[in-house]
Every structure is written in C-alpha cells, then in structure tokens.
C-alpha positions in Angstrom: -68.6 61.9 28.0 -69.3 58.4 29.6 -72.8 59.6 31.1 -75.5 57.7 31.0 -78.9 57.8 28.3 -81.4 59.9 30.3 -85.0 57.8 29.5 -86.4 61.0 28.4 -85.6 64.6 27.4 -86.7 67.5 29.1 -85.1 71.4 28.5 -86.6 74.9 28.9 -86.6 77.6 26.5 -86.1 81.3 27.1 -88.1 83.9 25.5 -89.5 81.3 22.3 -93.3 80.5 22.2 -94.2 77.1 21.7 -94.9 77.5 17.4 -91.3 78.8 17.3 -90.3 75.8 18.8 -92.5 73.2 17.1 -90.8 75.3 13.9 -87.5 73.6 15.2 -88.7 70.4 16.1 -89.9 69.9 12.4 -86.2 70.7 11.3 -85.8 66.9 13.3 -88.1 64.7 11.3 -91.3 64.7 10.3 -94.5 65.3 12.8 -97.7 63.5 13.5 -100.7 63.3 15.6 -100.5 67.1 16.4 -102.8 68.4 19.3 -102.6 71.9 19.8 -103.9 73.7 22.6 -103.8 77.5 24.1 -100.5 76.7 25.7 -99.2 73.4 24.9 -98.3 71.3 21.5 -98.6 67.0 21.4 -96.9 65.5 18.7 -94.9 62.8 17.4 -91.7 63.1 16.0 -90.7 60.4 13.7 -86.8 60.0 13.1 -85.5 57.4 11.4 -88.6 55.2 11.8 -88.6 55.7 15.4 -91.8 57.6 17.2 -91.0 60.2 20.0 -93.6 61.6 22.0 -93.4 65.3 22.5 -94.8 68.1 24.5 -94.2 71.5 23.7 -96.0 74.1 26.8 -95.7 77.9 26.5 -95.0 79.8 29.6 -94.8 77.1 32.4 -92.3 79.8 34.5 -93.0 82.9 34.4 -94.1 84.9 31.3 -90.2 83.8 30.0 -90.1 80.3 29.7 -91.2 77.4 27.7 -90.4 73.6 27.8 -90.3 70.9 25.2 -90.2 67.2 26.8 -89.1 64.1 24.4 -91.0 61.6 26.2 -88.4 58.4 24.7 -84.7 57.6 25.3 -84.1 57.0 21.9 -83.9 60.9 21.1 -80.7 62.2 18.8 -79.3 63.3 22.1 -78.2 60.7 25.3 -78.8 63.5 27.7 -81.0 66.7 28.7 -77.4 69.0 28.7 -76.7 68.2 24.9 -80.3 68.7 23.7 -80.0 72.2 26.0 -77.1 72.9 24.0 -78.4 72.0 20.5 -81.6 74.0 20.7 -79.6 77.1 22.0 -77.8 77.2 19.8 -80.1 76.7 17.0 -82.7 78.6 18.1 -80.1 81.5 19.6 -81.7 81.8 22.8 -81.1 80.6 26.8 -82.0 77.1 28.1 -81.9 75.0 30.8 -81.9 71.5 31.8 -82.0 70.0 35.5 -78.4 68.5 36.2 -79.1 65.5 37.2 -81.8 62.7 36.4 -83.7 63.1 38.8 -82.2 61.0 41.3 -83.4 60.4 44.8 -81.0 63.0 46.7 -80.6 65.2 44.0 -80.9 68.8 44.8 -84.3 70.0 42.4 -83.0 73.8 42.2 -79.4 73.0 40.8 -80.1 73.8 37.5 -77.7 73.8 33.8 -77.8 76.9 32.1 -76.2 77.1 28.1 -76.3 80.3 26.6 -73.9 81.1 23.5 -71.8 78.0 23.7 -71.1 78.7 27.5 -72.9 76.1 30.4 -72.9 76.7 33.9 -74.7 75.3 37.4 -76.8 77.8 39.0 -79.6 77.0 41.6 -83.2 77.8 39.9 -86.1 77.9 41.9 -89.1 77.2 39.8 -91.7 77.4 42.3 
C-alpha cells in the first residue's frame, strides 16, 4: 500500500473505556505526563525516543464509543486504517477510522469499519 503518512492518528473504539485502552497504549512504549480526567486521558507515549501526544476520551458517540488520537505522524502506523486494524485486533473489539484524511471534498460520514480481520466502507453519521 503506496498511501500516504496521515500527520496524525485518529480511530474509535467500540465498547472499551478509556483505562482499557490506556492498558493497550502502555503495551507501545512507555507513558508520561498523564492527565486524567472524568472522560478523557493526556499522555505521552514515548517510542523509540520519539514523544507522541495522545488523547484517550470515553464515550464521545453514544454510550458505545471511545477514541484515542496520536496527535504525531511519526506513530508505528502510516495511516488511521492500519492502527484501526491493530487495536481491533488486539483489543478484540470494533473500530473505525474516517476513510480519507480529511480532504477538502471528502464525504465526513464515509466511514472504515474493521472487525475480526474484515474492513469495510459504511456511511456513519456521528452527529
């Protein structure tokens, strides 16, 4: 896959709570600066010497759905589809990723959903 580095990372989470998925995030590297609030971890991940700013929120859709946003391009994944797959697998739960960038023209409901190995484009309206 020739597709380009996204400049950050962003994927959502079915059904995990935001501790479950710091839990995972510490399986990456080691963590710093934490700032825990009612619904939402800051941290830093550090991987190989490099800092990544992260934000965990609990419950941003719904009652269902968390996010965790990589706030760097240099994360162990070039794009938001191969982290979506990573921590679906790992964590053995849905997620989803926008399909594109965000791109001026891009349709904002056309959505990637991975679940068990298996992606597929469905229109999510998050509003």
């Amino acid at each position: 896959m020739s597709e380009q580095r996204h400049p950050d990372i962003e994927v959502y989470i079915k059904e995990r709570t935001a501790q479950e998925i710091l839990e995972w995030v510490e399986t990456l590297g080691a963590l710093s600066n934490h700032k825990v609030t009612k619904d939402s971890i800051k941290a830093t991940l550090i991987i190989d010497e490099l800092d990544i700013p992260i934000l965990i929120q609990q419950r941003v859709i719904g009652k269902a759905w968390s996010t965790i946003w990589f706030d760097s391009s240099e994360t162990p994944w070039a794009t938001d589809l191969e982290c979506a797959h990573h921590i679906a697998k790992e964590m053995e739960t849905q997620t989803r990723c926008i399909v594109s960038g965000w791109q001026e023209g891009d349709e904002p409901d056309e959505w990637y959903k991975v679940h068990q190995g298996v992606e597929e484009i469905i229109v999510w309206n998050t509003h």
